[in-house]
C-alpha positions, 0 to 999 in steps of 0.5 A: 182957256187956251192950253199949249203942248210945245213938243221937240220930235226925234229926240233921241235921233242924234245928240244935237236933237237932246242938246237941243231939247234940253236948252229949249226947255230951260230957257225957253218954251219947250215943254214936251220931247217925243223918244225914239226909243231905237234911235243912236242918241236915245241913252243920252236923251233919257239921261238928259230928260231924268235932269229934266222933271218938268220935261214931258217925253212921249213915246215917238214911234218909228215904223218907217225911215229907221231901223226896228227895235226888235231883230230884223229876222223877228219882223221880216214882214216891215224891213228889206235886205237891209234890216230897215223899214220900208221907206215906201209908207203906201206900200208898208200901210198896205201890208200891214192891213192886208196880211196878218203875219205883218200885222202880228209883226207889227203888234210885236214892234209896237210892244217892244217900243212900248216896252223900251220906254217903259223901261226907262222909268219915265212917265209916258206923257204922250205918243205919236208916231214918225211922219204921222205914221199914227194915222194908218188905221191899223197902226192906230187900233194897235197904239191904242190896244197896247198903249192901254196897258202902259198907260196912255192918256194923249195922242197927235192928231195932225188937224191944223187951223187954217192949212188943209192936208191929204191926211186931215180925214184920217187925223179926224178918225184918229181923233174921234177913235182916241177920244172914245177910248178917254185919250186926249187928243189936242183940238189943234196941232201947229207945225204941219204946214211948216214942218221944219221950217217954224221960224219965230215969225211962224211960232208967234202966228200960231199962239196968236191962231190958238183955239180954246181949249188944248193945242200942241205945237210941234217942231224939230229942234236941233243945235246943228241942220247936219246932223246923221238922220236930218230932215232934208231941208230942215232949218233945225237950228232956226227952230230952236231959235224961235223956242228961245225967242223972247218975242215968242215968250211975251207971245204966250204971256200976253195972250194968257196962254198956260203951257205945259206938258200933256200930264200936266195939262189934261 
């Protein structure tokens, strides 16, 4: 049987991000929504996630290109003078692997997010990290060490069908290492090759590409392409078209593909 996570990342990165999560997911084919518990908009994405039963919200963690959850003084190892994490993910990996006082702060950071959603009284149905941030091994041992203790059950892999990527040797030691501690990792994931940019067209070539067993497909829907915190270049809007599309729909119904949330379908 073929099963299908349909995930919207960066919620809670602006209001046009939770407009537009909540529309996908009652009228289209959205089943998943993965929270920036730091981000500007993440009240008004759990306000809207608590309208939405059906909704399973991850846990999006942001260790790069935002600002931490914890005072910049508490984590003076991940920031600069401005208070935000290095941008630079090569020079911040290194860090974090090399110096324990980094990495102590590091633990700290991940904790908060963790905590932050915990607080909100939503079931943790996943967790993956901001750029695939994840699939450092450090970020990855402490994700699986501290998620343990809220409840962990299913991580993002980035392994797509048919594209090949620098990560893919790290998104396979992530999965193999997630999967020996019981957590699901889905055997296929779409919206790497196109990130920002699946079309319709697109969304319907990767149902027609699912494998058997579990797939998740990403994207980054938005109700505007401008919003504070866009991706540069990204089509956000055309992605929440394709979510609403009906040819996308009559896609995953012919093909007897179940969709769901990761609770519901592992």
């Amino acid at each position: 049987m073929k099963t299908l996570v349909v995930t919207a990342d960066d919620f809670g990165n602006d209001v046009a991000v939770n407009e537009a999560v909540e529309v996908a997911h009652r009228d289209g084919i959205l089943t998943a929504a993965s929270l920036m518990v730091a981000a500007p908009a993440a009240a008004d994405a759990v306000a809207r996630a608590k309208r939405l039963p059906g909704l399973g919200v991850g846990l999006h963690l942001t260790l790069v290109d935002s600002t931490p959850l914890l005072p910049p003084e508490q984590v003076p190892g991940l920031v600069g003078r401005d208070g935000r994490f290095c941008d630079d993910m090569a020079i911040a990996g290194a860090r974090m692997f090399f110096l324990p006082a980094v990495r102590r702060q590091l633990a700290a950071e991940i904790e908060a997010q963790f905590a932050a959603f915990a607080a909100t009284g939503l079931p943790l149905d996943h967790v993956n990290a901001h750029k695939h941030f994840h699939l450092h091994p450090t970020i990855a041992g402490l994700i699986g060490t501290i998620g343990a203790r809220y409840g962990l059950r299913a991580v993002r892999a980035p392994l797509e069908p048919g594209a090949r990527s620098l990560t893919d040797p790290w998104a396979r030691l992530v999965a193999a290492r997630f999967r020996r501690r019981g957590i699901a990792v889905p055997r296929a994931v779409f919206g790497l090759r196109h990130s920002g940019a699946m079309t319709a067209d697109r969304l319907r070539a990767a149902i027609r590409a699912l494998p058997d067993g579990l797939s998740e497909i990403y994207l980054h829907p938005a109700t505007r392409d401008d919003y504070p915190g866009h991706g540069p270049g990204y089509r956000h809007r055309d992605e929440l078209a394709a979510l609403l599309d009906c040819g996308v729909r009559d896609r995953i119904v012919a093909d007897g593909v179940q969709t769901g949330s990761f609770a519901a379908l592992i």
